[in-house]
C-alpha positions as CSV (number, residue, x, y, z in Angstrom):
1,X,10.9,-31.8,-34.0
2,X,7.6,-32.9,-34.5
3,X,7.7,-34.8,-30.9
4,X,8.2,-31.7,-29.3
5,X,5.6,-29.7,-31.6
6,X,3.1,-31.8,-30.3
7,X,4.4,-31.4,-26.6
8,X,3.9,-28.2,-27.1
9,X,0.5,-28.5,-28.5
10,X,-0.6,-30.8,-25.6
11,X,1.3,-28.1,-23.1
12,X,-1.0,-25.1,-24.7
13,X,-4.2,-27.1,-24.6
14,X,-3.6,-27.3,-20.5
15,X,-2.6,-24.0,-20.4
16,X,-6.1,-23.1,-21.6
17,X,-8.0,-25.0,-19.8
18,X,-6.8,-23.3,-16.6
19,X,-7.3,-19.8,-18.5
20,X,-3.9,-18.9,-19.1
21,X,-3.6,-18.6,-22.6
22,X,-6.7,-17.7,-25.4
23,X,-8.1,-20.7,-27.3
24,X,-6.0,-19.9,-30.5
25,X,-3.0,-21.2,-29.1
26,X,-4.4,-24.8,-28.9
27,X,-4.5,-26.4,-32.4
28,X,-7.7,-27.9,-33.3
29,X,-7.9,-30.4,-36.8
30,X,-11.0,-30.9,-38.1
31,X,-12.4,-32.5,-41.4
32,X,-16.0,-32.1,-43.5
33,X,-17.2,-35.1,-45.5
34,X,-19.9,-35.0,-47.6
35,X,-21.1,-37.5,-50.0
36,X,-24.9,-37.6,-50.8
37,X,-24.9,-41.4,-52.0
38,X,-23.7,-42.5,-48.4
39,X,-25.6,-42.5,-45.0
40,X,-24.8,-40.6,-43.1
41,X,-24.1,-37.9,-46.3
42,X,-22.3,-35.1,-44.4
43,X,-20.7,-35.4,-40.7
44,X,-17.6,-33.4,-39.1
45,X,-15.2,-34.7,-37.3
46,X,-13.0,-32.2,-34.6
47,X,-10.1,-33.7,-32.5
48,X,-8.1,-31.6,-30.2
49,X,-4.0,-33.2,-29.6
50,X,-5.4,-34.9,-26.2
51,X,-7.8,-37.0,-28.1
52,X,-11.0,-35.2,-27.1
53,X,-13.3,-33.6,-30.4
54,X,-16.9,-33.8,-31.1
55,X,-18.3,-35.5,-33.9
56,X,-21.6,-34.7,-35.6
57,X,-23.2,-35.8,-38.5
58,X,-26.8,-35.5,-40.6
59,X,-28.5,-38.9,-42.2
60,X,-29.4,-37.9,-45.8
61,X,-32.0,-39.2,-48.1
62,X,-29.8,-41.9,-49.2
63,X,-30.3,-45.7,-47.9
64,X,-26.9,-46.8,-47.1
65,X,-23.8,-47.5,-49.0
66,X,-24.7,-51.1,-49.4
67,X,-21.4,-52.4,-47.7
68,X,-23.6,-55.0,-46.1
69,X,-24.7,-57.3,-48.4
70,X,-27.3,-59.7,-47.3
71,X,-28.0,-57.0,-44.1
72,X,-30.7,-54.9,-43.6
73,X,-29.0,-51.7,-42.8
74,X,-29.7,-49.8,-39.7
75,X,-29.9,-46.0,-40.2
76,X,-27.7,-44.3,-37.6
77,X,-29.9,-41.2,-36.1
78,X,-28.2,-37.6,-37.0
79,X,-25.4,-37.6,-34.3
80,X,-24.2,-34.5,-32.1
81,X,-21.8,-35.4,-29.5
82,X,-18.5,-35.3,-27.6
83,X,-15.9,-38.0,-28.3
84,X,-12.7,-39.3,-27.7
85,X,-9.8,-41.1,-29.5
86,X,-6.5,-42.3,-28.2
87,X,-3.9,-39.5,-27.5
88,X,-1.6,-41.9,-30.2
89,X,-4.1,-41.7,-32.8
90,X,-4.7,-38.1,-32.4
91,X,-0.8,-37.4,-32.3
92,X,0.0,-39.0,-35.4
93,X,-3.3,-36.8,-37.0
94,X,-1.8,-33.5,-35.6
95,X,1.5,-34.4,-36.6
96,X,0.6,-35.6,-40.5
97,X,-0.9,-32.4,-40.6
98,X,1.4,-30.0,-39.5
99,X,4.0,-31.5,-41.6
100,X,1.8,-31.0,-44.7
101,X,1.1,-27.3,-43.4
102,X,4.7,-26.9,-43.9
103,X,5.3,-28.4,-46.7
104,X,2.2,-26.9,-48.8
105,X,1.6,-30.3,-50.9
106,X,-1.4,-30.0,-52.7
107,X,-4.4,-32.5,-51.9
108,X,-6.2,-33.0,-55.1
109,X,-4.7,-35.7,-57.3
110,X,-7.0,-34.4,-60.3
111,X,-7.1,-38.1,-61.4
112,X,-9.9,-39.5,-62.9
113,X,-11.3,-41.9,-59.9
114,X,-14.9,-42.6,-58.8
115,X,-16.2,-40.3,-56.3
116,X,-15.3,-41.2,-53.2
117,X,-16.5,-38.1,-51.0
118,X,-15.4,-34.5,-50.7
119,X,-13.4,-34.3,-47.5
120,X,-11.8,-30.9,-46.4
121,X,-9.2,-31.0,-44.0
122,X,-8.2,-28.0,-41.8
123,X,-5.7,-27.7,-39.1
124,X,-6.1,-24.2,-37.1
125,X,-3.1,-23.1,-34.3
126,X,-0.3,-21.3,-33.1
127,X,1.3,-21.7,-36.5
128,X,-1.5,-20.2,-38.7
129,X,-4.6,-22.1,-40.7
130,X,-3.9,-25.0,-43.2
131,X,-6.3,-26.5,-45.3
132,X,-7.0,-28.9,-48.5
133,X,-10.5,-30.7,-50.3
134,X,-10.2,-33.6,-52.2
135,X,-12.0,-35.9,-53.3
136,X,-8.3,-38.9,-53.9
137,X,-5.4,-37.1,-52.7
138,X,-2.1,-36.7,-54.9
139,X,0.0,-37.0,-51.3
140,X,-0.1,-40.4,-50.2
141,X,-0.2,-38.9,-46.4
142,X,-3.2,-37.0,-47.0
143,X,-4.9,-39.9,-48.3
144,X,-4.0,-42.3,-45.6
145,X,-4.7,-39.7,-42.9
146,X,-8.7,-39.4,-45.0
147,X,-9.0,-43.0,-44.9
148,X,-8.0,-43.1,-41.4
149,X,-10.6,-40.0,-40.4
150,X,-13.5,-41.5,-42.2
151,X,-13.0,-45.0,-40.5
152,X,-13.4,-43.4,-37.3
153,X,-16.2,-41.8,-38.2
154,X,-17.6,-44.8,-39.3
155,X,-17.0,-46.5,-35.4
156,X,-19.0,-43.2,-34.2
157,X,-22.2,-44.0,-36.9
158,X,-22.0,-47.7,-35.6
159,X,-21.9,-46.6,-32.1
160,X,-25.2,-44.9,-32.9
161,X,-26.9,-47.9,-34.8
162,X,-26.1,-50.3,-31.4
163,X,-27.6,-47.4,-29.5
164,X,-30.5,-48.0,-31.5
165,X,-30.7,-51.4,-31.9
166,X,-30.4,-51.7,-28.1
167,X,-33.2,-49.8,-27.4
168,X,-35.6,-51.1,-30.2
169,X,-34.5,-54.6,-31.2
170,X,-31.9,-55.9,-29.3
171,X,-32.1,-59.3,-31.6
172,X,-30.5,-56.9,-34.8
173,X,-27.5,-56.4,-32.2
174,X,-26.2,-60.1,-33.3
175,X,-25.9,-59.0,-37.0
176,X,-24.6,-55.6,-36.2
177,X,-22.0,-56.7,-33.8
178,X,-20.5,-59.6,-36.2
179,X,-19.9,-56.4,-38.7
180,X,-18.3,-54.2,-36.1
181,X,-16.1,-57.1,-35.2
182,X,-15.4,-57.8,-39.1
183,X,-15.0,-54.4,-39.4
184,X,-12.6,-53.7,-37.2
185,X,-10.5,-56.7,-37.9
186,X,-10.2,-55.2,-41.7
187,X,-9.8,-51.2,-40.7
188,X,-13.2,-50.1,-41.9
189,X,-13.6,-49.3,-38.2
190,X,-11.0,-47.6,-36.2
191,X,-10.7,-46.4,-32.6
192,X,-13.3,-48.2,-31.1
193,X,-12.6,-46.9,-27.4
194,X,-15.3,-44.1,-29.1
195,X,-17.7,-45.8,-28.5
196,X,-16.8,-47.4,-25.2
197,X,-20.0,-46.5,-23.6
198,X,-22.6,-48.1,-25.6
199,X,-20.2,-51.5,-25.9
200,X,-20.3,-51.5,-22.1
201,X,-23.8,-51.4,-22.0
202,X,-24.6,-54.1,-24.5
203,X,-21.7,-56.6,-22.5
204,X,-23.2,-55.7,-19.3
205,X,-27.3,-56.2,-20.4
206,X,-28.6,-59.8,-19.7
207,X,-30.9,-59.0,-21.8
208,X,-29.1,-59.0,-25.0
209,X,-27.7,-63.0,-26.3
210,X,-24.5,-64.2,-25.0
211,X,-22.5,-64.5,-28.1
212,X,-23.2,-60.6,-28.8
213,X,-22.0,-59.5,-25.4
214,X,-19.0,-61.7,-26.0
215,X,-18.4,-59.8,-28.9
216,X,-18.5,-56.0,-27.1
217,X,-16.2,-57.2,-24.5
218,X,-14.1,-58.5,-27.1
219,X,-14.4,-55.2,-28.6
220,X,-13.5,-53.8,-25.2
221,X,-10.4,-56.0,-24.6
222,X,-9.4,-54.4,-28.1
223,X,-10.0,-50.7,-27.2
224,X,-7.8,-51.0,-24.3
225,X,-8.2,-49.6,-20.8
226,X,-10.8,-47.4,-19.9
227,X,-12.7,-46.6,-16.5
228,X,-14.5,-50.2,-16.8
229,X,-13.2,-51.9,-14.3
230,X,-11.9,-55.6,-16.1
């Protein structure tokens, strides 16, 4: 059932492409975080059921979560722009959520837990509008699909502080990539075929060290196939 939900989905989002159906009969999931302690301290995250979304977030006064300790942090520039994750990853996110649309479990666990950032999830389609905030979800799918979200958005912000870095000071690029890899190895980063493009160009500059453009094309190797030729 929930297979064929999302063929459908993916069957309705082709059909409007080519004009043949309106734009509501393609679902669209999207979530809001905001958390003014972090950088960046709001971003939204929208993913259609092929994988395609846009991503956009705004800095903040803060200075970082201070994950990185014994690393100046690199502040990511306010972000605006069009992404893509794996059709997988966005079917299993379509899928969580539909299933919770139907089964109308609430998000909030009301248990007394540090703040870990207001996330509002909403799931718009053929079948109506869900939606749920929370700050730690009572339904363990709801927080796993949160933790999920937010470390893809957290690839994204890190696509933008290589951007950066590449441009500016392409010596920070060895500190910053050894996180990303770390990162990635421990699921704080997620989907990093997001941020194909910038990898590509830090494995493919001779200008940049060695070591870190062995580390993007490992990071490469780990996002799978893409239209770099290998």
């Amino acid at each position: 059932m929930k297979v064929g939900w999302l063929a459908l989905a993916v069957a309705g989002l082709a059909l409007a492409a080519r004009g043949e159906v309106g734009t509501t009969a393609v679902p669209v999931f999207q979530i809001d975080f905001s958390h003014p302690g972090l950088s960046p301290s709001q971003w939204t995250l929208t993913l259609r059921p092929d994988g395609s979304g846009h991503f956009r977030s705004v800095r903040g006064n803060a200075a970082g979560d201070g994950s990185r300790s014994g690393m100046q942090e690199i502040e990511a520039p306010d972000l605006d722009r069009d992404i893509q994750v794996s059709t997988e990853f966005a079917g299993r996110v379509f899928q969580t959520a539909h299933h919770l649309q139907l089964s109308g479990a609430e998000c909030e666990s009301h248990l007394k837990v540090a703040f870990q950032g207001r996330k509002q999830l909403r799931l718009t389609g053929p079948d109506g509008e869900w939606s749920c905030a929370y700050n730690y979800a009572k339904d363990k799918q709801i927080q796993s699909l949160g933790e999920s979200l937010v470390a893809v958005a957290g690839t994204i912000v890190e696509g933008g502080r290589l951007e950066l870095l590449l441009q500016h000071d392409r010596l920070g690029l060895d500190k910053e990539t050894e996180y990303l890899v770390e990162a990635v190895g421990d699921g704080r980063a997620q989907q990093i075929g997001a941020i194909r493009e910038i990898l590509e160009r830090v494995a493919d500059d001779p200008a940049v060290m060695e070591r870190v453009r062995k580390r993007a094309r490992a990071l490469l190797a780990e996002a799978g196939p893409g239209t770099r030729e290998r």
